[in-house]
C-alpha positions as CSV (number, residue, x, y, z in Angstrom):
1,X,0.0,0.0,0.0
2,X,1.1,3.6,-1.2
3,X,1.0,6.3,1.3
4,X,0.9,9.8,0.0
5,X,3.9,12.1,0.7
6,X,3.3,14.5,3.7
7,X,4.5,17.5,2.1
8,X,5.4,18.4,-1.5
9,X,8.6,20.7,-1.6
10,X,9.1,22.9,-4.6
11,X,12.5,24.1,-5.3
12,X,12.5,27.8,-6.9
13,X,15.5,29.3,-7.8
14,X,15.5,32.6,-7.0
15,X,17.6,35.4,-9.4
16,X,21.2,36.1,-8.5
17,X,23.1,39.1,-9.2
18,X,25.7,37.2,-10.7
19,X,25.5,33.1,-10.5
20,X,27.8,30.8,-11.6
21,X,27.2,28.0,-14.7
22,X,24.2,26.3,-14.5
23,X,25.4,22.6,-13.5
24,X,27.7,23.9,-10.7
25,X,25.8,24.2,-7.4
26,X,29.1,25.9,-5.0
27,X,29.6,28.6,-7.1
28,X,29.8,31.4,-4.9
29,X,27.4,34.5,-5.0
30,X,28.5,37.3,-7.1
31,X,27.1,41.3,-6.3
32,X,24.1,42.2,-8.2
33,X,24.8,44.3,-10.9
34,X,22.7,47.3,-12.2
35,X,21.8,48.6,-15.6
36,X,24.2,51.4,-15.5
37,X,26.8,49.8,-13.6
38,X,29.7,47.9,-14.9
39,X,29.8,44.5,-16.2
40,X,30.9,42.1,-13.5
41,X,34.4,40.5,-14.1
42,X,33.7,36.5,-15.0
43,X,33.9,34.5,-12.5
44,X,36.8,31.8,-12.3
45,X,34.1,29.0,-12.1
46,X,33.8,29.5,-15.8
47,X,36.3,28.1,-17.4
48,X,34.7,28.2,-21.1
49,X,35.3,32.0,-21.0
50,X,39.0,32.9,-21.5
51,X,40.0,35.8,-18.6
52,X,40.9,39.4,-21.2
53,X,44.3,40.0,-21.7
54,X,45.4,43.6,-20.9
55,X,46.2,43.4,-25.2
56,X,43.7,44.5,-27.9
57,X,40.4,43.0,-27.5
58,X,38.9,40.3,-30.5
59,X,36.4,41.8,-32.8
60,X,33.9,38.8,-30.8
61,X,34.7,41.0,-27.6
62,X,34.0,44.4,-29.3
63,X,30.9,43.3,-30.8
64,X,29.3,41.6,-27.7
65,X,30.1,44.8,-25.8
66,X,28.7,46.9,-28.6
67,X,25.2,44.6,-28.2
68,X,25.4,45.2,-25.1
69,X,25.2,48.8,-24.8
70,X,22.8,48.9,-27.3
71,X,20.9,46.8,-24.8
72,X,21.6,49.4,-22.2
73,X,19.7,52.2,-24.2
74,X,16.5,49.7,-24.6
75,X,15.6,51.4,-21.4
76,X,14.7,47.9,-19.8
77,X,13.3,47.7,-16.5
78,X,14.7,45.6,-13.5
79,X,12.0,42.8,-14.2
80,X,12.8,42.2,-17.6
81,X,16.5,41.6,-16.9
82,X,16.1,39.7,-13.9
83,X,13.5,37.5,-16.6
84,X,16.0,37.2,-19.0
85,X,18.7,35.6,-16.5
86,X,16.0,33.2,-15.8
87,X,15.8,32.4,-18.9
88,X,19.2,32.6,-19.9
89,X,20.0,29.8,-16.5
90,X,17.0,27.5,-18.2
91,X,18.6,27.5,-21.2
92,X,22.2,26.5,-19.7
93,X,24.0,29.6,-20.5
94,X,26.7,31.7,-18.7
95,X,25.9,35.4,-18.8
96,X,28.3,37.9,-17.2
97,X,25.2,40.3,-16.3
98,X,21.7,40.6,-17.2
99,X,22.3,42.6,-19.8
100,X,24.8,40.1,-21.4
101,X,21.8,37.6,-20.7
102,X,20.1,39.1,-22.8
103,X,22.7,39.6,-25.9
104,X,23.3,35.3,-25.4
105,X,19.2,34.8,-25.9
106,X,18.5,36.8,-28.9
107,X,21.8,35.4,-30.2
108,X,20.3,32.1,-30.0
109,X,17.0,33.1,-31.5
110,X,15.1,32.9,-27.7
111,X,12.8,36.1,-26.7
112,X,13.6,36.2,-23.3
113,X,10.6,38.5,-22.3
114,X,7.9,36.0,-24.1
115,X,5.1,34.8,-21.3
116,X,5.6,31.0,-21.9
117,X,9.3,30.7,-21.2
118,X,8.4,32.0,-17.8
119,X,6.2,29.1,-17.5
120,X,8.5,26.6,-18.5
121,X,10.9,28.0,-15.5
122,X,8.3,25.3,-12.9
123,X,9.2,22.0,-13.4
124,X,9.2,18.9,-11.1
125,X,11.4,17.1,-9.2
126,X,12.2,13.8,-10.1
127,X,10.7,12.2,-6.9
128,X,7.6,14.0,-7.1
129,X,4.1,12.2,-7.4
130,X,1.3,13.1,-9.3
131,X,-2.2,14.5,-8.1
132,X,-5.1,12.2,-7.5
133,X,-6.3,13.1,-10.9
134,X,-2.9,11.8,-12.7
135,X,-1.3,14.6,-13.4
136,X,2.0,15.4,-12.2
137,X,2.3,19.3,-10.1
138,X,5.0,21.5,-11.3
139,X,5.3,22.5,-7.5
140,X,5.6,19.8,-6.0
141,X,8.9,19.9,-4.5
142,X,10.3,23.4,-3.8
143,X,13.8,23.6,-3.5
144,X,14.9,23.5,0.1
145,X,18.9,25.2,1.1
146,X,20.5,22.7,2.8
147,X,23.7,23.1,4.7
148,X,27.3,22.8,2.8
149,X,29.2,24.5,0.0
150,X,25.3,24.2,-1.8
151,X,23.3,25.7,1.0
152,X,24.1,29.5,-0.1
153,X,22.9,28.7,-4.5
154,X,19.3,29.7,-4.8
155,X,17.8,27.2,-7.3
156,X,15.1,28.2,-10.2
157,X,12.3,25.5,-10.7
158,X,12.6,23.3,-13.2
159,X,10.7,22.4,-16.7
160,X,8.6,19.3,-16.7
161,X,10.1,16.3,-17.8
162,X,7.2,14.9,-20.4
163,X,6.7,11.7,-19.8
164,X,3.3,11.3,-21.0
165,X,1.1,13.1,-23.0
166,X,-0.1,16.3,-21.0
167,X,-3.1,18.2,-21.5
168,X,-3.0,21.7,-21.8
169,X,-4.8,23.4,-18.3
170,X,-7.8,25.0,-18.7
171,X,-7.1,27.6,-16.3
172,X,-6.6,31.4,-17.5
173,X,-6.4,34.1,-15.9
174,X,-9.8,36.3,-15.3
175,X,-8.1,39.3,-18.1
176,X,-7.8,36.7,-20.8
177,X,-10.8,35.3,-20.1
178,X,-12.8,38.6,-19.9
179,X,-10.4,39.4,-23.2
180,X,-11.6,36.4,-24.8
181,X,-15.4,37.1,-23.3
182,X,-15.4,40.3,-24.9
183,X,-13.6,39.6,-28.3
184,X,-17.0,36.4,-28.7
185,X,-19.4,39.4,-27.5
186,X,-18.0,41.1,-30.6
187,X,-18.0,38.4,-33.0
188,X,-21.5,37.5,-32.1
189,X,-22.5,41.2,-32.6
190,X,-21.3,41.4,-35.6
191,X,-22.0,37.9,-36.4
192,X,-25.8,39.4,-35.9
193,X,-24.9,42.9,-37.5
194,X,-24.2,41.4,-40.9
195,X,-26.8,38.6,-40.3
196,X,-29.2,41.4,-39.9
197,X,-28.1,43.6,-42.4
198,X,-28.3,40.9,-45.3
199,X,-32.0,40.4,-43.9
200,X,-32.3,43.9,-44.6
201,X,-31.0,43.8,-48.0
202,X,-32.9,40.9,-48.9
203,X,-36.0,42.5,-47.7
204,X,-35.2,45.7,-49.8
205,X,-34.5,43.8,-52.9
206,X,-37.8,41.5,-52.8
207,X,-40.0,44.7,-51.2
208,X,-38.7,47.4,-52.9
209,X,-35.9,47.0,-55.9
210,X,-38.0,43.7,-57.4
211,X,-41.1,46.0,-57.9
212,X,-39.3,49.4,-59.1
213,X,-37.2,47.5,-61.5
214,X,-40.5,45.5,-62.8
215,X,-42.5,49.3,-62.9
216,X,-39.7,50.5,-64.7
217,X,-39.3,47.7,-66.5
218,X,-43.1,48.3,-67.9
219,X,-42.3,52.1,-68.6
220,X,-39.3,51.6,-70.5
221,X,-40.3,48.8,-72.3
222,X,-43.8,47.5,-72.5
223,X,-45.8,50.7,-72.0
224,X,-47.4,51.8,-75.1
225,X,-47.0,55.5,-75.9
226,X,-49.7,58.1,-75.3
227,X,-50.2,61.3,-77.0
228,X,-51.6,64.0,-75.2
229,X,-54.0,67.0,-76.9
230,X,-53.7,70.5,-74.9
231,X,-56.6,72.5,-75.1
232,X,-58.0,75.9,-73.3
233,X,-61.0,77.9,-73.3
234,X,-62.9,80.2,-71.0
235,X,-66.5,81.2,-70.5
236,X,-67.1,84.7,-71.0
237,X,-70.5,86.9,-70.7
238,X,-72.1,89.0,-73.3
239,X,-70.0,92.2,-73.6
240,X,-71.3,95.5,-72.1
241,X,-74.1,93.6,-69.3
242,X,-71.1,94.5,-66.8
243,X,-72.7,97.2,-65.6
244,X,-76.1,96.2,-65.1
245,X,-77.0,95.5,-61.5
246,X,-75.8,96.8,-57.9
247,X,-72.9,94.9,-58.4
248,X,-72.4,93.7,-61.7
249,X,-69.2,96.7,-62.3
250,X,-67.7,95.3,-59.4
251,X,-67.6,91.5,-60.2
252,X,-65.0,90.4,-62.6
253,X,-65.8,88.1,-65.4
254,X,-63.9,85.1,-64.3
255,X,-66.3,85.5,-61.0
256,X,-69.5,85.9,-62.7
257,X,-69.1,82.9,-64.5
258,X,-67.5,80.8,-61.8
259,X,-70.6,78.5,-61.5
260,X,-71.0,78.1,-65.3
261,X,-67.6,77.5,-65.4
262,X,-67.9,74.8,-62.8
263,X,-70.8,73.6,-64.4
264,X,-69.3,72.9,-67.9
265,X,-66.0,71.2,-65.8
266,X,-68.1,69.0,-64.3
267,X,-70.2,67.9,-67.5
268,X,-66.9,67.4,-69.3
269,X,-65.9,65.0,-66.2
270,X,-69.1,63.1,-66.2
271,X,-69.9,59.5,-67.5
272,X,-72.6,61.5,-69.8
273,X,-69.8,63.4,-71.7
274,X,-67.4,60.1,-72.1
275,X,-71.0,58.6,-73.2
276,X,-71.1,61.1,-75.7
277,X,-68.2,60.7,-77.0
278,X,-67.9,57.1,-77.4
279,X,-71.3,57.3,-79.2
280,X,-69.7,59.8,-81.7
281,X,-66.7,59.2,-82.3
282,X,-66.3,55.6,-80.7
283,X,-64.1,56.2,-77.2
284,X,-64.2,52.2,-76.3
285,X,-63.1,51.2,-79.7
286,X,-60.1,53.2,-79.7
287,X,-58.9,51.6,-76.4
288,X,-60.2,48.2,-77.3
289,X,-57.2,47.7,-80.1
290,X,-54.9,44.6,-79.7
291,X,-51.7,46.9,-80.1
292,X,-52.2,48.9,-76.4
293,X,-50.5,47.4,-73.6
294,X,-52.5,44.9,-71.1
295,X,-52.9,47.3,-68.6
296,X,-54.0,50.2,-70.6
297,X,-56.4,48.3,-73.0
298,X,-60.2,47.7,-72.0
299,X,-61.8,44.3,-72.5
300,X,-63.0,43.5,-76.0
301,X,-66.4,44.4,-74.9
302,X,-66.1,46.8,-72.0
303,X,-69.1,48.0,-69.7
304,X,-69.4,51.9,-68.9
305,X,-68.1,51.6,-65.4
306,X,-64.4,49.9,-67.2
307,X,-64.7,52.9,-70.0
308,X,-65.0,55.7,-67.5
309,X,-62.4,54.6,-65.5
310,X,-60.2,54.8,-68.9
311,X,-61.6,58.3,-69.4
312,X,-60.8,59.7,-66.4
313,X,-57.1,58.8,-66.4
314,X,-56.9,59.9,-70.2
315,X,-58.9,63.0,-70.0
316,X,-57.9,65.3,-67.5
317,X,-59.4,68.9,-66.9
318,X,-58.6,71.6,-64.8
319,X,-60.5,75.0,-63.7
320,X,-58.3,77.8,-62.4
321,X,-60.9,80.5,-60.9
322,X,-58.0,82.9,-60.6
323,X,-58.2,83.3,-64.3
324,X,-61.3,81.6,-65.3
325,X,-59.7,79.3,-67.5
326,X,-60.6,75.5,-67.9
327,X,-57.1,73.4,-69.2
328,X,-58.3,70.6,-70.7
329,X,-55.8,67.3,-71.9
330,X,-56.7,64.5,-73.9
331,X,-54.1,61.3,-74.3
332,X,-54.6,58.9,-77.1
333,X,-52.6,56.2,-79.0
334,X,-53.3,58.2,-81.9
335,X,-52.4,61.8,-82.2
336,X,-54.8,62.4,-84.5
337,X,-57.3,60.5,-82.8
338,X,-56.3,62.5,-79.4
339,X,-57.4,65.7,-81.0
340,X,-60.5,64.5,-82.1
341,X,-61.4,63.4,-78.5
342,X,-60.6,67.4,-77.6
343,X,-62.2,69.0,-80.6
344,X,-65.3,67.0,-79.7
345,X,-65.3,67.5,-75.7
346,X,-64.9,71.4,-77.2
347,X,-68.3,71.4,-78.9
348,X,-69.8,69.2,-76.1
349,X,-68.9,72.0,-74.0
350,X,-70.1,74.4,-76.3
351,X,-73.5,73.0,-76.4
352,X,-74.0,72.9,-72.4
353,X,-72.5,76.8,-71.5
354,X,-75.8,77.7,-74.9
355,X,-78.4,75.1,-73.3
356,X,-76.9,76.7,-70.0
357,X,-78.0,80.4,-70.8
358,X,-80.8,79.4,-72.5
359,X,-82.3,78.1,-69.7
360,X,-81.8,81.2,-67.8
361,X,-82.9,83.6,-70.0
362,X,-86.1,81.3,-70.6
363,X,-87.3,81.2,-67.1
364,X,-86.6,85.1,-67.1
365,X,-88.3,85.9,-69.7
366,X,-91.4,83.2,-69.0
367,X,-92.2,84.9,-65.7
368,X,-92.0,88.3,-67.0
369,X,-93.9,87.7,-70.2
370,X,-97.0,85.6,-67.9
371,X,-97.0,88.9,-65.8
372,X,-97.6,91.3,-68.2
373,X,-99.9,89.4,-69.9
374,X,-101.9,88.9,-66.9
375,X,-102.0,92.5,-65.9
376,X,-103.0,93.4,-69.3
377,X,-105.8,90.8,-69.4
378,X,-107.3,92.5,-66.1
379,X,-106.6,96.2,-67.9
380,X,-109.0,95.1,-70.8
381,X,-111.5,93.2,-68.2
382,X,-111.8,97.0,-66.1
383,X,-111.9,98.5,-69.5
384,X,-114.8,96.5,-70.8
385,X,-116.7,97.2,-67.4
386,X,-116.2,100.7,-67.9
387,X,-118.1,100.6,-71.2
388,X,-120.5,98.2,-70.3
389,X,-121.9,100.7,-67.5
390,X,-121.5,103.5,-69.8
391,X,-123.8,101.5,-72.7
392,X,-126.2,100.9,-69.9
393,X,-126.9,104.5,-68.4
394,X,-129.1,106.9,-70.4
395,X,-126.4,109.4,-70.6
396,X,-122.7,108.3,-71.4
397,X,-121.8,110.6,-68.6
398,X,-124.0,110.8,-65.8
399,X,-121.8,113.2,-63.5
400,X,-121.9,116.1,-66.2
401,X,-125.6,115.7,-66.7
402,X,-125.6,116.5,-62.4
403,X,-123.5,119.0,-62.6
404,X,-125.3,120.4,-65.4
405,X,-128.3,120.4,-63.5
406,X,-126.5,121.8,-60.2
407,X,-125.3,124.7,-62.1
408,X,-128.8,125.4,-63.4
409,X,-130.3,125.4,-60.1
410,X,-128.0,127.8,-58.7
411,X,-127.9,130.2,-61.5
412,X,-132.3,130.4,-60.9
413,X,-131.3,131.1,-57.4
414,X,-129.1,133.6,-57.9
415,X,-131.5,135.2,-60.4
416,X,-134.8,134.5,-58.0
417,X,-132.7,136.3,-55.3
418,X,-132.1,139.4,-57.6
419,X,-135.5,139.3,-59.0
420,X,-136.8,139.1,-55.0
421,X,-134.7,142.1,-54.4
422,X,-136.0,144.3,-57.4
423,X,-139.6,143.2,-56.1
424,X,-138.5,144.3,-52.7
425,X,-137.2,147.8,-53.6
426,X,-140.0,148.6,-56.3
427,X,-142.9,147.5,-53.1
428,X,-140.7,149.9,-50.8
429,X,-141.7,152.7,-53.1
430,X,-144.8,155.2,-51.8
431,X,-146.7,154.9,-54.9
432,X,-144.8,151.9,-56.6
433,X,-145.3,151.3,-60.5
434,X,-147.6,148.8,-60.5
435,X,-147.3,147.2,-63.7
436,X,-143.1,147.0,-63.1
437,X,-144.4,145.3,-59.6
438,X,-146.6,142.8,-61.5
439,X,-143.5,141.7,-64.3
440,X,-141.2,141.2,-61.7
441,X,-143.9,139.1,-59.9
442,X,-144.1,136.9,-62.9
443,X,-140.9,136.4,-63.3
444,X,-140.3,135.7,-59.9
445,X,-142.7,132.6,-60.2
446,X,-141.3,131.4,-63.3
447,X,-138.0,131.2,-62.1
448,X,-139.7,129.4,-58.3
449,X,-141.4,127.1,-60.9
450,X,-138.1,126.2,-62.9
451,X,-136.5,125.6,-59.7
452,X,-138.4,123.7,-58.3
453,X,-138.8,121.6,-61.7
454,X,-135.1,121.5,-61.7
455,X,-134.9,120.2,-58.0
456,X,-137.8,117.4,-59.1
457,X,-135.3,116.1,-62.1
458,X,-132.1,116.6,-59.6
459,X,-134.4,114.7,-57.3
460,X,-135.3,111.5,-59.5
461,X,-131.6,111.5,-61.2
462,X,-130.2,110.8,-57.8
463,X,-132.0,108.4,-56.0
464,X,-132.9,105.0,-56.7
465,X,-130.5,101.7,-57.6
466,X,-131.0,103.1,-61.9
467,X,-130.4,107.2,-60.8
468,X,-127.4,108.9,-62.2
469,X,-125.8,108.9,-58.6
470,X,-125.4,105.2,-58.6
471,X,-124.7,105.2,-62.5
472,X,-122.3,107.7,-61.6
473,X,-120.5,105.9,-58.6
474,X,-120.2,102.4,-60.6
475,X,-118.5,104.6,-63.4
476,X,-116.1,106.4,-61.0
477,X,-115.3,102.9,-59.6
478,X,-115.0,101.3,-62.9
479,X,-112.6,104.1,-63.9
480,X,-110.5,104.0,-60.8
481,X,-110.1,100.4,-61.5
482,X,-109.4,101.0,-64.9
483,X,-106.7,103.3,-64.0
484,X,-105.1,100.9,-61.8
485,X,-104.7,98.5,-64.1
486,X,-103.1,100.4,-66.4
487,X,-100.7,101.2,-64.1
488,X,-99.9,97.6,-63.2
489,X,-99.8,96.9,-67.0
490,X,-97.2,99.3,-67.0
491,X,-95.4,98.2,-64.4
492,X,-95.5,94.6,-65.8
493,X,-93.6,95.9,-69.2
494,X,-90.9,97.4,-67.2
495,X,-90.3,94.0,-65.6
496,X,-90.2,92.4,-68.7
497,X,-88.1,94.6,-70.6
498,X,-85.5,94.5,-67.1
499,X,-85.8,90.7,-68.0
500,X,-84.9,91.4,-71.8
501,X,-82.2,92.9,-70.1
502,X,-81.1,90.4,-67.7
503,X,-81.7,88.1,-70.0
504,X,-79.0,89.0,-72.5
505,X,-76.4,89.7,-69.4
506,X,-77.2,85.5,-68.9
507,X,-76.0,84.9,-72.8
508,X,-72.5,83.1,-72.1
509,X,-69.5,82.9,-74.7
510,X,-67.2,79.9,-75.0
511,X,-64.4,81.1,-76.3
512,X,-61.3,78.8,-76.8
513,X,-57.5,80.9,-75.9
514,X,-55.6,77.3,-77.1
515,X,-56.7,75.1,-80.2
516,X,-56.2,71.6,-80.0
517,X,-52.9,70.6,-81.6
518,X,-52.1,66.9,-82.7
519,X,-49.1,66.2,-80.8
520,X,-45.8,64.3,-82.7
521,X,-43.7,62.7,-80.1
522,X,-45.6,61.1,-77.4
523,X,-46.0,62.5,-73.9
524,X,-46.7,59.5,-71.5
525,X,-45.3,57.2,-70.1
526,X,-43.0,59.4,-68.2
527,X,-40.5,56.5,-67.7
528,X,-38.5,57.7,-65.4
529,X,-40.4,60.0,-63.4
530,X,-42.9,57.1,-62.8
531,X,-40.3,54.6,-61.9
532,X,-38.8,57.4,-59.1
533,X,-42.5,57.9,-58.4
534,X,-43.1,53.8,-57.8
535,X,-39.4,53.7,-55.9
536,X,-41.0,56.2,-53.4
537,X,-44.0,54.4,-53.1
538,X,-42.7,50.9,-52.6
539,X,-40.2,52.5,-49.9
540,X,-42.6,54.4,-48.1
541,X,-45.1,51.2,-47.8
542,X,-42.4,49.3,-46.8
543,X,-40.8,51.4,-44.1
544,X,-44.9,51.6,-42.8
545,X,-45.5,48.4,-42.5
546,X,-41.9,47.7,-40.9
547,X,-42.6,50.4,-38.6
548,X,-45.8,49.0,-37.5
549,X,-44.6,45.6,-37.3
550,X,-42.0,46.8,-34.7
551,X,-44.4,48.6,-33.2
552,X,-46.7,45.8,-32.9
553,X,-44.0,43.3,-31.5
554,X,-42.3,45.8,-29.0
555,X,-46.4,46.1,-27.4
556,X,-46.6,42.6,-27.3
557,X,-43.4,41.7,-26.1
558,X,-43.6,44.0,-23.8
């Protein structure tokens, strides 16, 4: 049975000043030597080195002691040389200072400051044992001074005799391994940067680049050309009705015929107008040919929702009420089938601003006209009565027959009051002439007798529902009435010759300030302005929905 030593000794050998060979345990201790001192005289243990002879030194000599200085100015610190003699002692060389340690080394090709050669300086002992584990400890025996000519030699550990194959140990020291912890930190990281980034790229290419390059793919190459038709005009109103109204100076043109304007903008918009057209000049069968691209042809027989969609992207109109100006453009595949399209909108145009005023100055002029034709119906129906009581009445004027009679009557009483006064004075005489008393007496009752004849006639003319009073009144009434209706009648033909006049300001001009020109190179596709335009698009839906995916996953994870 094996018992386990008590107590492993490891034998270090500490750095000398100045030690002897290797191999030679009572070599006495030499003084340490500094960088800036001296080199220490070789010891006469070391018979390999010849002792200087006070003669010239060998070229060997003056190069060594060259290297040597040159060694000096390294600026090396007091570690690094006491390393090197290590070194230099594990390697079974004599150096005659640490500096000279040094030269010997790099002479032989050894760094003497490299980590691993320090580790190589802890070797076992011959009589050590292994660990429990099987593999032998560097420190197991340390090296102990015993007394004798040995006792003073401080020896360095030894390298590990291999006698076996050994494992390398697994133990580093907490830098290197925070070193090496950081340095797979940054691999992974960028491991995940360019894993990420090549996502990215893909994602660009599939999202975005595959579907610009195929828009501008169709642009460049399979679009069919369209040629666009310019075309303005403006609705104008009939010249000199500026100035009819309270505000009709004030207004400019462009204003007064905003709402025509908007009118005929939207009738040239409208699925009536493409109607139109298609029915004149055949709209669907132009767009129906086997030549146009797929996505811009219609269906061999199209219904009117697919042909209005075609018409709205080919025909586009604009109103500016700045200037009162309606733009109007017409594509085609066929300039001279483009400018057909517009000359024809034109006239359609045309048509509406005329049915437009007409139907204005209709309803005008229909109210106005049934006004005046009702007032003068009433004038003639008071006129008629009028004559109708005058045919009636025994006299076609009843008030001058009374006043006739009124001024009869009070002429006899004047002249029965003068003739009562000459009776009066001729009776006051004292012998009075009696047949001047008797003639005025006569006369006196003829003129009573008239009067009071008179005052029977003024009597019966007056009373009763058939007297001239009444006849009169009805007359005076039928007159009045008469009189009033004439002035209505009148007032009637002023309103209908203000609605003549209003009437013409409602007469509307379509007068075109562009003609429509057949175009010779064609003006859409814009190839590259649509493929920038599709770029942008794709882009900006993709960078939406990535946004709201991350959105979405940092809520939920979260």
């Amino acid at each position: 049975m094996t018992t386990k030593p008590k107590a492993r000794k490891f034998r270090i050998k500490r750095s000398a000043p100045a030690l002897g060979s290797a191999g030679n345990d009572s070599a006495p201790e030499a003084p340490q030597a500094r960088p800036a001192a001296p080199e220490p005289t070789p010891k006469a243990a070391q018979p390999a080195r010849p002792a200087p002879t006070a003669e010239v030194a060998s070229p060997a000599q003056v190069a060594s002691e060259n290297t040597i200085e040159a060694i000096r100015q390294e600026g090396l610190t007091g570690r690094q040389l006491r390393m090197a003699r290590r070194v230099a002692q594990k390697h079974e060389l004599a150096p005659t200072s640490d500096f000279d340690a040094v030269r010997l080394l790099r002479a032989k090709g050894i760094d003497p400051f490299q980590r691993s050669n320090m580790l190589e300086l802890v070797v076992p002992q011959a009589g050590a044992e292994p660990h429990e584990g099987g593999a032998p400890d560097a420190f197991a025996n340390l090296p102990a001074q015993t007394g004798g000519a040995g006792a003073a030699r401080t020896q360095l550990p030894q390298t590990v005799p291999v006698k076996r194959q050994q494992l390398p140990s697994t133990e580093v020291s907490p830098a290197e391994r925070r070193a090496e912890e950081i340095r797979n930190i940054q691999r992974d990281i960028a491991r995940r940067r360019r894993k990420k980034t090549g996502l990215l790229l893909i994602r660009l290419a599939f999202f975005v680049m595959l579907p610009t390059f195929l828009a501008g793919y169709y642009f460049y190459v399979i679009a069919t050309p369209m040629y666009a038709t310019k075309s303005e005009f403006l609705i104008i109103q009939n010249e000199g009705s500026g100035g009819a109204g309270p505000l009709g100076g004030l207004l400019p043109t462009q204003f007064a015929t905003n709402s025509d304007s908007i009118a005929v903008q939207g009738f040239l918009q409208s699925k009536d107008a493409m109607l139109r057209l298609d029915r004149d000049v055949g709209f669907k069968s132009h767009f129906t040919q086997d030549w146009i691209d797929p996505i811009q042809r219609l269906s061999p027989d199209p219904t009117n929702e697919e042909a209005y969609k075609a018409y709205k992207k080919n025909v586009k109109i604009g109103y500016d009420p700045t200037e009162g100006m309606i733009r109007m453009e017409v594509a085609a595949a066929d300039p001279r089938v483009s400018a057909d399209f517009s000359r024809q909108l034109i006239n359609y145009a045309e048509d509406r601003v005329n049915n437009l005023s007409a139907q204005k100055r209709d309803d005008q002029m229909a109210d106005a006209r049934a006004g005046f034709e009702r007032a003068e119906a009433e004038r003639r129906a008071a006129q008629e009565n009028l004559v109708r009581l005058q045919i009636e009445g025994s006299t076609l004027d009843p008030e001058a027959v009374i006043a006739s009679l009124r001024t009869q009557i009070g002429n006899l009483e004047t002249q029965i009051i003068e003739k009562r006064i000459e009776l009066a004075s001729l009776l006051n005489n004292a012998r009075p002439n009696q047949s001047r008393v008797d003639g005025a007496r006569g006369v006196l009752e003829i003129y009573e007798q008239q009067l009071v004849l008179l005052e029977n006639k003024m009597t019966d003319v007056s009373q009763g529902e058939n007297s001239l009073a009444e006849l009169a009144a009805r007359i005076q009434i039928a007159q009045a009435d008469l009189a009033s209706r004439d002035m209505m009648m009148q007032s009637a033909l002023q309103q209908m010759e203000q609605a003549r006049v209003e009437a013409s300001r409602q007469v509307r001009y379509l007068t075109i300030a562009v003609e429509p020109v057949e175009s010779e190179e064609p003006s859409y596709p814009r190839a590259f302005e649509n493929t920038i335009l599709a770029f942008i698009v794709f882009a900006g839906i993709y960078l939406m929905i990535s946004l709201t995916a991350s959105i979405l996953r940092e809520q939920v994870t979260s």
